[in-house]
LUMDREN-372863 format. One record per residue (C-alpha): x negated, y negated, z; residue in one letter; residue number from 1. Coordinates in nm, 4 decimals. Each point is the difference from the previous one (the first is absolute). Example, Ala and Ser with C-alpha at 12.3 -4.5 7.8 and 13.67 -1.06 7.14 Angstrom:
# residues 2
-1.2300	0.4500	0.7800	A	1
-0.1370	-0.3440	-0.0660	S	2
//
This chain:
# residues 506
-4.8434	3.0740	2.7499	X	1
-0.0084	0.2065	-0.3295	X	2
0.1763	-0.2277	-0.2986	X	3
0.2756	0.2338	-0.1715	X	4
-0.1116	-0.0199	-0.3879	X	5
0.2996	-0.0352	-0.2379	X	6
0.1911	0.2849	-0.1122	X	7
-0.1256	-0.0166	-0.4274	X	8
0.3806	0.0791	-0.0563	X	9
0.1023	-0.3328	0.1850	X	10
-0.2384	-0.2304	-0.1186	X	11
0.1920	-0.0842	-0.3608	X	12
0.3224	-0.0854	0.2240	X	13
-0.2050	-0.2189	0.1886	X	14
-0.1910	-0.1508	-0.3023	X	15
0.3754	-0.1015	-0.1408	X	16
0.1332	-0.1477	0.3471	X	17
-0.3414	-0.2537	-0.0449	X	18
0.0543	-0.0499	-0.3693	X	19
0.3631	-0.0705	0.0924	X	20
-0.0669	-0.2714	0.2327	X	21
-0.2237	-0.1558	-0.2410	X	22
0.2249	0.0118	-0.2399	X	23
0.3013	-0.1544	0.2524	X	24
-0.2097	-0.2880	-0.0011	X	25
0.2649	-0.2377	0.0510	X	26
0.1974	0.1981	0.2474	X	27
0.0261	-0.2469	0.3029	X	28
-0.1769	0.0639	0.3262	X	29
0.3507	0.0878	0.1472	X	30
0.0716	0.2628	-0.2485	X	31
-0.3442	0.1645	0.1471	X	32
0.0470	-0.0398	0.3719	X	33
0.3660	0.1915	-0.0681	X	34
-0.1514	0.2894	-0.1642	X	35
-0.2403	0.0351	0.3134	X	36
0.2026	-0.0834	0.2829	X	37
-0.1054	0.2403	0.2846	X	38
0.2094	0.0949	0.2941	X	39
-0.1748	0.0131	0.3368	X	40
0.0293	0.2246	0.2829	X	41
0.1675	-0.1154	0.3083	X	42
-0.2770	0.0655	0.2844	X	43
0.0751	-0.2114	0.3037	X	44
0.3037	-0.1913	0.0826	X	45
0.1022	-0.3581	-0.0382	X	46
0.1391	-0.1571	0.3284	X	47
0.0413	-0.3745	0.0316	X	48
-0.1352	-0.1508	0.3157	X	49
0.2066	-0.2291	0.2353	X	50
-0.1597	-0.2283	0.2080	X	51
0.1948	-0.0778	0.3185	X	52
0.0259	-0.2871	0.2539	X	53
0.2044	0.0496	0.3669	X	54
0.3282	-0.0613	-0.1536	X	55
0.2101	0.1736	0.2346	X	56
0.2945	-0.3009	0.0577	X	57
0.2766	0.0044	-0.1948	X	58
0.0891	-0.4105	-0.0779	X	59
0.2343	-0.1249	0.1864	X	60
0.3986	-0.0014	-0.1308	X	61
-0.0478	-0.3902	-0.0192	X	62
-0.2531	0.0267	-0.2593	X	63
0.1721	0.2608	-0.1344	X	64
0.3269	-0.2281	-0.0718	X	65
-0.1539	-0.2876	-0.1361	X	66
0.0396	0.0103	-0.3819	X	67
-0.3129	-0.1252	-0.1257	X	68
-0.2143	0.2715	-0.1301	X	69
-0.3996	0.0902	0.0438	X	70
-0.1730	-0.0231	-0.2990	X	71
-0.3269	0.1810	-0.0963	X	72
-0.1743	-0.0743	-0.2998	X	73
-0.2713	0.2712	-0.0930	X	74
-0.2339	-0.0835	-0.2563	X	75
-0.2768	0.1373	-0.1695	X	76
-0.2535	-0.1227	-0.2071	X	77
-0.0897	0.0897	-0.3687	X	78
0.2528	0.2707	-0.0057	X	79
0.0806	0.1673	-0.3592	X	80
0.3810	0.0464	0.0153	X	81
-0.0109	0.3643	-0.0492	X	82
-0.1902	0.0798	0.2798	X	83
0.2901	-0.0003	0.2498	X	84
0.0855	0.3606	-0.1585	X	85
-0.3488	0.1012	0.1971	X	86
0.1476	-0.1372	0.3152	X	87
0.2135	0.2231	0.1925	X	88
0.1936	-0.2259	0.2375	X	89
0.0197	-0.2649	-0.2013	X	90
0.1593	0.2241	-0.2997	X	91
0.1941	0.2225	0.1984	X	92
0.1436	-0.2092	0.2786	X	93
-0.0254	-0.4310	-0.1395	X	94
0.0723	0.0994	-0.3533	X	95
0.2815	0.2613	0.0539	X	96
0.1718	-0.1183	0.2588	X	97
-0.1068	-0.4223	-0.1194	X	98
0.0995	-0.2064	-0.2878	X	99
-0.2695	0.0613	-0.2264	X	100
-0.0094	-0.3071	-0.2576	X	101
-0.1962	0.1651	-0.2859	X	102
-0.0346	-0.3505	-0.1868	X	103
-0.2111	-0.1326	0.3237	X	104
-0.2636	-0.2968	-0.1743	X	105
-0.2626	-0.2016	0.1651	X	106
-0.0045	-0.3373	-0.1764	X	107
-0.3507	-0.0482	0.0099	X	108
-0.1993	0.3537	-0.0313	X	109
-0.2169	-0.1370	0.2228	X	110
-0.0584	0.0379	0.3741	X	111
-0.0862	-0.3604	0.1446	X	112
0.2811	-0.1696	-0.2556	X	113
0.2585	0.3190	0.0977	X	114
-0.0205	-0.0275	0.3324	X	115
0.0370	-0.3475	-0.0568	X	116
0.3096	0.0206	-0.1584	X	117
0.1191	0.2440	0.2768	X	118
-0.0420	-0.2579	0.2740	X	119
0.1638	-0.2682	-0.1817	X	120
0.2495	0.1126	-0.2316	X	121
-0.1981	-0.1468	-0.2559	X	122
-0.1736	0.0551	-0.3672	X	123
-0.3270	-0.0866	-0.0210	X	124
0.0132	-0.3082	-0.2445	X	125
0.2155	-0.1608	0.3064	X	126
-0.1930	0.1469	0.3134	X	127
-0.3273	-0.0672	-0.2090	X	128
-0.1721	0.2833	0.1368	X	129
-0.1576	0.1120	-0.3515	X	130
-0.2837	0.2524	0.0786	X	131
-0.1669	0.1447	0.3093	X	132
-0.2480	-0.2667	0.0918	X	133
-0.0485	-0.3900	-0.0270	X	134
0.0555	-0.1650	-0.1639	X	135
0.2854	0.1179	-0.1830	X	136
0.1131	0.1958	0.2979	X	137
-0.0974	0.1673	0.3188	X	138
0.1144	-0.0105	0.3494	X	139
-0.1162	-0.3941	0.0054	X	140
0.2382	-0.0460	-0.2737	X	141
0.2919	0.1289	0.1600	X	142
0.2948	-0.2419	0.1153	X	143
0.0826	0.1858	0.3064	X	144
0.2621	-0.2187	0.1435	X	145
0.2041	0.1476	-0.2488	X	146
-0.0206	0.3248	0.0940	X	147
0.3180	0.2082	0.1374	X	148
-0.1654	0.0860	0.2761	X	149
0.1027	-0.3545	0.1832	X	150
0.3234	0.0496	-0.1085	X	151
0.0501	0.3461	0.1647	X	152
-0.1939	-0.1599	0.3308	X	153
0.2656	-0.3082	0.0306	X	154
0.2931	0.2500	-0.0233	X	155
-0.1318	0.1981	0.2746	X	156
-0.1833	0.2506	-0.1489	X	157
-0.3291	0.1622	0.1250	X	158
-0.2528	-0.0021	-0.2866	X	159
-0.3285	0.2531	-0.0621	X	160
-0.2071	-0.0048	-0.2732	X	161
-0.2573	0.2662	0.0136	X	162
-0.2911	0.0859	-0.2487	X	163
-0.1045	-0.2074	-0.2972	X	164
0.1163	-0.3118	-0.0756	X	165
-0.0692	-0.2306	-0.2854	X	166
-0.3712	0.0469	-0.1881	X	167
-0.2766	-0.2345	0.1472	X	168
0.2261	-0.0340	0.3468	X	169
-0.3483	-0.0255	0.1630	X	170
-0.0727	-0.2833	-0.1647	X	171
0.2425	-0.1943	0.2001	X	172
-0.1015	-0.1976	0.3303	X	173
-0.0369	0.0690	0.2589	X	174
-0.0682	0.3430	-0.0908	X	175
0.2811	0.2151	0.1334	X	176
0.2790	-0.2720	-0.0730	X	177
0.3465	0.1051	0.0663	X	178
0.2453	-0.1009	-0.2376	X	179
0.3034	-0.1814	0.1057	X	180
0.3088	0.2842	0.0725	X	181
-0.1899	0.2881	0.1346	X	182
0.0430	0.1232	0.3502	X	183
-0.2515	0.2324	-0.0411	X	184
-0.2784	0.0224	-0.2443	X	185
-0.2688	0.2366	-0.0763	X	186
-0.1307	-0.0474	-0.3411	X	187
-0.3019	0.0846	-0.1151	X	188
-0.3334	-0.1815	-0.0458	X	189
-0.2123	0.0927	-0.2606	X	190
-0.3228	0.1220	0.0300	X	191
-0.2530	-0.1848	-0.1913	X	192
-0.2926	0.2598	0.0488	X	193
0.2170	0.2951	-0.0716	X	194
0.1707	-0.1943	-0.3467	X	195
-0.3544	-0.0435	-0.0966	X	196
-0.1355	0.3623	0.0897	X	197
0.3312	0.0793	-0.2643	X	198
0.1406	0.2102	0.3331	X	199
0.3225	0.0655	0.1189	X	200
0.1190	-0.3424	0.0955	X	201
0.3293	0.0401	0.2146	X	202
-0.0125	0.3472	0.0431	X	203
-0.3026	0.0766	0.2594	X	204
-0.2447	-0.2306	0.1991	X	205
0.2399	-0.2847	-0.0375	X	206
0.1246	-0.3282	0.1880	X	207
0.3442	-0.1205	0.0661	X	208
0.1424	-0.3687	0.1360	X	209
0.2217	0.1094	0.2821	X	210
0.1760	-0.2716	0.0734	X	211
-0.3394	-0.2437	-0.0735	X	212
-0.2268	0.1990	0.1974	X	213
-0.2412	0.2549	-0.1900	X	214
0.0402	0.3128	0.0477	X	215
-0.2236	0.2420	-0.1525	X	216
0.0335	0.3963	-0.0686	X	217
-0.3119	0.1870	-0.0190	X	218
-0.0189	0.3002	-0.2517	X	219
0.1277	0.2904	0.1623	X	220
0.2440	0.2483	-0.1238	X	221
0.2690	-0.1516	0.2678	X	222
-0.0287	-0.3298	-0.1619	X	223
0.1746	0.1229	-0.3882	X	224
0.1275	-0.3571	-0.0399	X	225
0.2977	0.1321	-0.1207	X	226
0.0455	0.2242	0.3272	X	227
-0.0927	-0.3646	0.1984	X	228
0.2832	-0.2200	-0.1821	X	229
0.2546	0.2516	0.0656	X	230
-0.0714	0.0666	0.3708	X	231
0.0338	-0.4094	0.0249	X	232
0.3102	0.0748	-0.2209	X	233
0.1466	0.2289	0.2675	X	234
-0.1266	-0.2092	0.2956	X	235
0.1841	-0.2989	-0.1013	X	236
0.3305	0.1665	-0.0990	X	237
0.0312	0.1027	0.3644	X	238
-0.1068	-0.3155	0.1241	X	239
0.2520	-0.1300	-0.1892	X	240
0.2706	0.2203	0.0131	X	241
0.2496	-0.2475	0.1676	X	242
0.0049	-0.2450	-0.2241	X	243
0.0121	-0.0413	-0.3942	X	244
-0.3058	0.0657	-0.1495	X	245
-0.1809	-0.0433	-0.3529	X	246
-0.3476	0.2153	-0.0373	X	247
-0.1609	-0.0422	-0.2942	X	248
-0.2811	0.3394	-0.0145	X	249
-0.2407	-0.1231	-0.2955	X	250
-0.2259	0.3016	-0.0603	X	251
-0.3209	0.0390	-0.1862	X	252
0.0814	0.2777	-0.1359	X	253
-0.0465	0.1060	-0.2579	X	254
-0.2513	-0.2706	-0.1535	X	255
-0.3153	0.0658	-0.1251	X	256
-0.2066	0.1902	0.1056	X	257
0.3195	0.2368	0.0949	X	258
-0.1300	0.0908	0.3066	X	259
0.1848	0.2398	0.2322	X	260
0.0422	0.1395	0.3568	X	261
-0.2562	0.3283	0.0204	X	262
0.3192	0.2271	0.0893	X	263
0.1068	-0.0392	-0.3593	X	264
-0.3289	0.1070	-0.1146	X	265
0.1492	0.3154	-0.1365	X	266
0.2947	-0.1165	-0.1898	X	267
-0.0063	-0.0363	-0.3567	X	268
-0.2586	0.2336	-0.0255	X	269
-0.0186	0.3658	-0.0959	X	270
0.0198	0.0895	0.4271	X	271
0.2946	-0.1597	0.0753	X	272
0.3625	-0.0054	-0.0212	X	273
0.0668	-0.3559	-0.1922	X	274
-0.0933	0.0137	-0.3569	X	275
0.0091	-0.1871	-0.2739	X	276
-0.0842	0.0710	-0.3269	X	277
-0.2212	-0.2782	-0.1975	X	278
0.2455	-0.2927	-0.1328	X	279
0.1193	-0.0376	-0.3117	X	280
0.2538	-0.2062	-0.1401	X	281
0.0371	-0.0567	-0.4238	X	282
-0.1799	-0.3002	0.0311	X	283
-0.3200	0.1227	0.2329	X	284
-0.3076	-0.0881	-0.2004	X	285
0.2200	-0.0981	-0.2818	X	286
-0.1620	0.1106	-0.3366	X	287
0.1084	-0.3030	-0.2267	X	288
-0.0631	-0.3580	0.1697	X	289
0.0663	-0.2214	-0.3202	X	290
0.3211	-0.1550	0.0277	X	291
-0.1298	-0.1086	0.3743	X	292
-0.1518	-0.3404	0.0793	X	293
-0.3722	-0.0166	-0.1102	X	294
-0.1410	0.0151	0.4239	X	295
0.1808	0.3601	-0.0189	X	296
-0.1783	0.0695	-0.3450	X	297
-0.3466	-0.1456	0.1484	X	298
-0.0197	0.1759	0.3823	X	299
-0.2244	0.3142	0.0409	X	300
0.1737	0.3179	-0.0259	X	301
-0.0115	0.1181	0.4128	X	302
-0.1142	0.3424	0.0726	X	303
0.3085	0.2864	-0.0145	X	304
-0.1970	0.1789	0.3344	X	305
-0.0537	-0.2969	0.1652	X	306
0.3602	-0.0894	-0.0677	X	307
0.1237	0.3636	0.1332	X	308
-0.2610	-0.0398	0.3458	X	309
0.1679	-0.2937	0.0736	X	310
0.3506	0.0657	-0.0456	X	311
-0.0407	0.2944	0.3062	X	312
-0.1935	-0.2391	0.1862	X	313
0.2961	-0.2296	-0.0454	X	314
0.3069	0.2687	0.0827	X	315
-0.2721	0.1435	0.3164	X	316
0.0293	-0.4191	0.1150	X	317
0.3742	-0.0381	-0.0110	X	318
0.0974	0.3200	0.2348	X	319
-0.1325	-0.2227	0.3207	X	320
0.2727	-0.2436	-0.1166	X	321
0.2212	0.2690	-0.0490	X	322
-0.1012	0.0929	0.3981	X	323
0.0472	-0.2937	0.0560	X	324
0.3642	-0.0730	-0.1375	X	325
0.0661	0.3424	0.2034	X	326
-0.0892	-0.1495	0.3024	X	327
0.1569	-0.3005	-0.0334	X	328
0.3949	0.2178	-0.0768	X	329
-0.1321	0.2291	0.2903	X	330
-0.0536	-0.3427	0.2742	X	331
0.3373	-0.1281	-0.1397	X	332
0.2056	0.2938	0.0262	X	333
-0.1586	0.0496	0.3755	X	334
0.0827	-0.3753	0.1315	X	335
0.3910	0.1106	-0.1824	X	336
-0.0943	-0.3327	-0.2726	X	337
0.0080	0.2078	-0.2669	X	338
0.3936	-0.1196	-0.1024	X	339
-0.0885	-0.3657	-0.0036	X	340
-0.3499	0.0137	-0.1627	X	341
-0.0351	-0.1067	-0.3327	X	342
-0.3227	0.1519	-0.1884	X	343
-0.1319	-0.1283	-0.3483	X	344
-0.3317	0.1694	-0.1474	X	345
-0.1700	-0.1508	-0.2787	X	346
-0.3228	-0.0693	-0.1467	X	347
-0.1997	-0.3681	-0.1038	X	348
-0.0114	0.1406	-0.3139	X	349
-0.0522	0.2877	-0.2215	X	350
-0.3154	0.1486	-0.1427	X	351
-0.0707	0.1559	-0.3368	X	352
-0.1561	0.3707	0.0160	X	353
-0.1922	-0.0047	-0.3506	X	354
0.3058	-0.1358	-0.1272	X	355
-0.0305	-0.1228	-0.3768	X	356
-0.3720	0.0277	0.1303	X	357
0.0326	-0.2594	0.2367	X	358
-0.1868	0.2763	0.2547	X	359
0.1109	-0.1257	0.3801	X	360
0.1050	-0.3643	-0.0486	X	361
0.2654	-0.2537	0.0630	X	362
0.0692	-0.3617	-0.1381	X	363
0.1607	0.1463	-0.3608	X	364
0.3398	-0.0480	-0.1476	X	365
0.0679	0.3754	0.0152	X	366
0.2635	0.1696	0.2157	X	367
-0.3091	0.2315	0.1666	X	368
-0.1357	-0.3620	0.1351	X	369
0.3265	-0.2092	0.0977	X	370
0.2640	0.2945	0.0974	X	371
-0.0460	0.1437	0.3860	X	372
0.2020	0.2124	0.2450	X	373
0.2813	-0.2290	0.1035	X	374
0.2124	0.2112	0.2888	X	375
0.2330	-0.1442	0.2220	X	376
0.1225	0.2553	0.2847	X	377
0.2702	-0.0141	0.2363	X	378
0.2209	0.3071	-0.0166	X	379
0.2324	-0.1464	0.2310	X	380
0.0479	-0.3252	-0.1789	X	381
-0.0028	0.0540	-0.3671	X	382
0.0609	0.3412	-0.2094	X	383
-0.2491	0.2006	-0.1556	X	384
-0.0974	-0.0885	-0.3928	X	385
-0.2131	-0.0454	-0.2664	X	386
0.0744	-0.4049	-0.1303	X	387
-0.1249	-0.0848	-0.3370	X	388
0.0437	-0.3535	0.0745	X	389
-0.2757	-0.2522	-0.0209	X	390
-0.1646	-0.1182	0.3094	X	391
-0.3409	-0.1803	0.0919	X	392
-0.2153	-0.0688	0.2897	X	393
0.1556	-0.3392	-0.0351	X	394
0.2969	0.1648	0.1491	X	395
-0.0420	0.0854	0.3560	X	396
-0.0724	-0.3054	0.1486	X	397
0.3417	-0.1199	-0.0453	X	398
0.1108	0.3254	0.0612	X	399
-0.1451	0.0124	0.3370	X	400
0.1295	-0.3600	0.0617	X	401
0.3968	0.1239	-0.0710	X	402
-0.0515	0.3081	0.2382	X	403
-0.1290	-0.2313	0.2897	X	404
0.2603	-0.2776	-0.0722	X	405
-0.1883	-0.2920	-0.1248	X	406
0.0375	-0.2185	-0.2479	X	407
-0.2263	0.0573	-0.3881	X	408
-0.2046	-0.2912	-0.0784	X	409
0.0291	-0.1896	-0.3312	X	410
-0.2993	0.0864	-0.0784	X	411
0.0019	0.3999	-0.0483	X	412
-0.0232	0.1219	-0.2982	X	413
0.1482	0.3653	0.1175	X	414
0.3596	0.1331	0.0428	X	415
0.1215	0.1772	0.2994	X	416
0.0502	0.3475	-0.0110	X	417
0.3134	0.0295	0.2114	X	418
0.2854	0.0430	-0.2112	X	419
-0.2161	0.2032	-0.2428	X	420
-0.0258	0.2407	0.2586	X	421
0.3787	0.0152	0.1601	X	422
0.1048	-0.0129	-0.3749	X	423
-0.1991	0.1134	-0.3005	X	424
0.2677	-0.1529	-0.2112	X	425
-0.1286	-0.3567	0.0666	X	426
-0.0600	-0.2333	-0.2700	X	427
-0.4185	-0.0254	0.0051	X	428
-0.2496	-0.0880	-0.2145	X	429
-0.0884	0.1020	-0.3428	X	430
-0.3619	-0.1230	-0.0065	X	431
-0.3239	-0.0896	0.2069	X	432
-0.2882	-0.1687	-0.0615	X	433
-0.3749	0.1819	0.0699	X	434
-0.2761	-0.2432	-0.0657	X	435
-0.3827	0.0306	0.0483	X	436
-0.2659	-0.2093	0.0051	X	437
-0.4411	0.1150	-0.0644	X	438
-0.1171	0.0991	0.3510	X	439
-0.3687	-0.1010	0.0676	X	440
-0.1590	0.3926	-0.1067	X	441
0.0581	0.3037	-0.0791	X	442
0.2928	0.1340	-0.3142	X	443
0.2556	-0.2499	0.1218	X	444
-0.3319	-0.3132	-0.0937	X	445
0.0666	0.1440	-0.3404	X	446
0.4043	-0.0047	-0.0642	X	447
0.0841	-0.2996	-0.1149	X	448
0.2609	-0.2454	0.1515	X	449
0.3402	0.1434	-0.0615	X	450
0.3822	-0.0232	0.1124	X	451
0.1922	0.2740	-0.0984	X	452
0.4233	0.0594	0.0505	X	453
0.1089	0.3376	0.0847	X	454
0.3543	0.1393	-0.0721	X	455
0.1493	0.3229	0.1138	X	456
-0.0369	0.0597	-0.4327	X	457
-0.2593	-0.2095	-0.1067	X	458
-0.3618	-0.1588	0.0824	X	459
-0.1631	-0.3215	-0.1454	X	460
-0.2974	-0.0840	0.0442	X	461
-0.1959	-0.3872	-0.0685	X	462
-0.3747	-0.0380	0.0135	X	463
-0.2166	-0.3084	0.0424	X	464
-0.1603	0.1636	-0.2873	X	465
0.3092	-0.0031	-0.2577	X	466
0.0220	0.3226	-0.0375	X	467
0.3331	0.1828	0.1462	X	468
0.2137	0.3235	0.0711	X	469
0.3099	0.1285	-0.0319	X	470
0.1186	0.3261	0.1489	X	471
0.2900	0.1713	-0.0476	X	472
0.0133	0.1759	0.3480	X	473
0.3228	0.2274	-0.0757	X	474
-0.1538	0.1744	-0.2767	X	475
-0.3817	-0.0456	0.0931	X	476
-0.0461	-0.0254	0.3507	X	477
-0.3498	0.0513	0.0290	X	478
-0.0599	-0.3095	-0.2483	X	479
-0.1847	0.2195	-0.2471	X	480
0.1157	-0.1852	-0.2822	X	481
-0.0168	-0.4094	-0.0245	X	482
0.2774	-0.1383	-0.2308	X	483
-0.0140	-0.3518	0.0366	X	484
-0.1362	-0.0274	-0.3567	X	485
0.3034	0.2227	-0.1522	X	486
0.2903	-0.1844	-0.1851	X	487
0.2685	0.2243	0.1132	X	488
-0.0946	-0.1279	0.4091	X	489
0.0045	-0.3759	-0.1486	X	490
0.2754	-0.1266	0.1909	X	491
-0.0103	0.2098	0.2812	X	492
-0.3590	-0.1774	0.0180	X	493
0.1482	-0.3621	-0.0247	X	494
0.2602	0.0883	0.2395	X	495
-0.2700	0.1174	0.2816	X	496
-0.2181	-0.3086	-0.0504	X	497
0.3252	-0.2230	0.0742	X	498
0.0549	0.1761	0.3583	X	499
-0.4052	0.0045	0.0165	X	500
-0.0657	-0.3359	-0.0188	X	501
0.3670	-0.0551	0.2204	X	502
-0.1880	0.1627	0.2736	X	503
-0.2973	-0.1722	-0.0251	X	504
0.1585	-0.3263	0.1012	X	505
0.1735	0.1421	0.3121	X	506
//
């Protein structure tokens, strides 16, 4: 193809727009992407897909007038908190219609310690679940006679737990072990060969422990593990559907290396309907690093397009969730359980997306790495809102002991959610503890030891290092500036390490 040469009269304006950005040197990356933003054209249409079972019985009126509730808990893996927006079901039905806590924190941005804490109720210093493998933590490391799921069993509940459990859960024996609580398990076994070829892991050519017995799935476009989970999902809500059941649907998604289902191939890209332009938040790639602890100051600057390919790759994973949470309302509403389901969506833990240039990552003090989606939907049970309150992983396990009628042991850390959400006027808490401990590689081998307490106002952060932070949230929420070093924030300081080191010893 001929090249058009440049029109003489155009090529001063275009020598000024290049002088001009060399001479914006500090303008921020952000400031960049705005001024070339592109719109896309809307080519083919977005549909989600629903998977069905035979679900053509209604439950029985029996079932229908006992009081205890279903309870689903959907989560996700390595989800950045403002990715539900790219997730049409989840935004437009759980979110709207759900009580949307928007101060949702994992305790431990982590996934082996999270989950952890999910089971038990639990922070890590007391579960002792520290990292993801042994032996600071792991599956092996796990008390899992604490776990709610024996609870829930003893009060008459039928249990699932479906796709991946704790980190290094293979390592257990006999391979395939079954946890005590679960009716029915299918978790999934890792793949040594395919960790080691640095494949996709969980999401093709995988294996899963159904019930002990191995069961493996063979690459193939009808074995999306995503797609398999929920069609177990759906399978053992109708099996179920006369009693009280608990499901807890753990996907992969979106985890690196953000696979997804090939009939999302076209979304987020110029051909299709869902787009999304590249993220940017103030603090993306943040210019001045200074006032942050020396690992921030020291870690290689990731790669802006690498960044950008990802973060598609990572909205393209999350729509077969988003399928799948369609699926799960469409089974429900079928089988007439959609009035006395309870649904909660949330995520291990966040992820940073070149966050003050943390690139993809987890483990930090920052709001990217410990705040996730925390939804709780029931439309028929509690209104509609956006709660500001503060609420943990640490939460629902004695939340999903009130709603089935047990008793909370001593031991749990957590507060249950009921009268939070009948009432938004309860007294609650005005602080939690997020803690962290080196993994064995990658960024989170490099943060130091830290325990941090969040406020709905304020952050504080300790590290094994001595070095600290101090956020003030209400005026800087993207923790651009660190004040902890500023007279004027002296006693707000002293009073933060008084409920810091409070929480430490509970």
């Amino acid at each position: 193809m001929k090249q058009q040469a440049i029109n003489p009269s155009m090529a001063k304006y275009v020598l000024f727009f290049v002088l001009g950005l060399f001479l914006l040197g500090p303008c921020t990356t952000n400031q960049l992407r705005e001024a070339t933003a592109v719109s896309y054209p809307k080519l083919f249409p977005y549909s989600k897909t629903i998977l069905e079972i035979e679900a053509n019985a209604k439950v029985s009126q029996r079932r229908l007038d006992d009081p205890r509730p279903n309870i689903i808990l959907i989560l996700t893996d390595d989800q950045p908190y403002h990715t539900i927006q790219y997730m049409p079901t989840v935004r437009d039905i759980l979110m709207k219609k759900g009580v949307n806590f928007e101060n949702g924190y994992v305790t431990t941005p982590l996934c082996c310690p999270s989950r952890a804490s999910i089971l038990s109720g639990q922070y890590a210093h007391n579960h002792q679940v520290y990292t993801n493998r042994m032996p600071l933590g792991g599956a092996e490391k796990f008390d899992d006679s604490k776990s709610f799921a024996i609870w829930l069993q003893e009060a008459g509940y039928q249990t699932a737990y479906l796709g991946k459990y704790l980190n290094g859960y293979e390592d257990i024996t006999p391979l395939g072990y079954v946890p005590p609580g679960w009716d029915e398990w299918n978790a999934f076994l890792s793949n040594k060969v395919i960790e080691d070829e640095g494949n996709s892991q969980y999401y093709f050519n995988f294996s899963m422990s159904a019930n002990g017995v191995t069961v493996n799935y063979p690459a193939s476009k009808d074995n999306f593990s995503a797609d398999v989970i929920t069609k177990q999902a759906l399978s053992f809500i109708y099996d179920s559907r006369e009693s009280p059941f608990f499901m807890l649907v753990a996907y992969y998604n979106p985890h690196s290396p953000y696979m997804w289902a090939d009939r999302h191939d076209d979304q987020f890209r110029a051909r299709g309907e869902l787009q999304a332009t590249p993220y940017s938040a103030p603090n993306f790639m943040e210019d001045d690093v200074s006032d942050k602890p020396l690992y921030l100051q020291t870690l290689h600057r990731p790669s802006v397009e690498k960044i950008d390919e990802s973060y598609r790759q990572i909205l393209r994973s999350l729509l077969s969730v988003d399928d799948g949470v369609a699926s799960i309302l469409d089974a429900l509403q079928k089988m007439g359980l959609g009035e006395n389901t309870i649904i909660i969506y949330l995520s291990d833990n966040g992820l940073t997306v070149g966050n003050h240039r943390l690139g993809l990552a987890k483990n930090c003090a920052y709001d990217e790495c410990v705040r996730i989606p925390f939804i709780i939907y029931a439309p028929d049970i509690f209104d509609a809102r956006i709660d500001s309150h503060l609420v943990a992983n640490i939460d629902l396990a004695p939340t999903f002991a009130e709603l089935a009628g047990v008793s909370i042991p001593d031991y749990v850390d957590g507060t249950s959610l009921w009268s939070l959400l009948n009432n938004k006027d309860t007294a609650w808490r005005d602080a939690i503890l997020i803690e962290h401990w080196p993994t064995e590689e990658g960024v989170g081998s490099k943060i130091p030891q830290f325990y941090a307490v969040r406020t709905v106002e304020w952050k504080y952060v300790e590290y094994s290092t001595g070095e600290t932070e101090l956020f003030d949230l209400k005026n800087d929420p993207y923790e651009l500036q660190n004040v902890t070093n500023i007279s004027e924030y002296a006693n707000i300081k002293v009073e933060l390490k008084k409920k810091l080191d409070e929480l430490k010893e509970e």
